[in-house]
C-alpha positions in Angstrom: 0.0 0.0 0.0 1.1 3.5 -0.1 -0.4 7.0 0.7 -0.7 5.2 4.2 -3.0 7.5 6.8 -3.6 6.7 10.5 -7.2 7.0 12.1 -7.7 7.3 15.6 -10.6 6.3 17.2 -10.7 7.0 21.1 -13.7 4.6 22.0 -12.3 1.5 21.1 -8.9 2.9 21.6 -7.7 1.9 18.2 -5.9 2.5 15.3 -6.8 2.1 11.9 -4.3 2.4 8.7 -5.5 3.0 5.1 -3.6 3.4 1.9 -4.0 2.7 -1.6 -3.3 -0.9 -2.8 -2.3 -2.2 -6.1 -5.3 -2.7 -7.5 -6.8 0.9 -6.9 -8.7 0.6 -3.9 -8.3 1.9 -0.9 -7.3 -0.9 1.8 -8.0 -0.2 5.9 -6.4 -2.4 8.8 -5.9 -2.2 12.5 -2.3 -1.1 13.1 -2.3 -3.9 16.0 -2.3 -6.8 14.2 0.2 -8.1 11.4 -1.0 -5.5 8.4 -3.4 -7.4 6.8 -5.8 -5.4 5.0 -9.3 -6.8 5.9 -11.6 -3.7 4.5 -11.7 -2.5 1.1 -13.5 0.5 -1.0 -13.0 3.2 -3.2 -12.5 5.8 -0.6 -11.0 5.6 2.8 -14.2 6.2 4.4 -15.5 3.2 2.5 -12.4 0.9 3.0 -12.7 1.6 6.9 -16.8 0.8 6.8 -16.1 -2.7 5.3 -13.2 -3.2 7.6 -15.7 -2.8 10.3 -18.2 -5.1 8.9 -15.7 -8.0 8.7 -14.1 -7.1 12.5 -18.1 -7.8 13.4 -18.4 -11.4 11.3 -15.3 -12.9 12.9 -17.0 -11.4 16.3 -19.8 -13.5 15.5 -17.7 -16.7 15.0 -15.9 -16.7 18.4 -19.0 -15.7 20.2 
């Protein structure tokens, strides 16, 4: 990725990290875990929504 910006988001205490990928989009992961982009869209907004959405599917799994 590259254009890489850091969100902060004080009530989960988290950090999130978007940049561009490879294939155009914009890609979204949680800077605590091994950078593996888990959301994607076509803005950063967009690529952090869907990263949320699949945070709350693997939440559902292991609960």
């Amino acid at each position: 990725m590259i254009n890489h910006q850091t969100f902060y988001f004080p009530a989960q205490d988290e950090r999130v990290v978007t940049g561009l990928c490879p294939n155009g989009q914009y890609g979204a992961y949680l800077e605590r875990e091994d950078g593996r982009v888990r959301g994607y869209g076509h803005s950063r907004l967009a690529a952090i929504a869907d990263l949320v959405e699949q945070l709350g599917h693997v939440e559902e799994v292991f609960s």
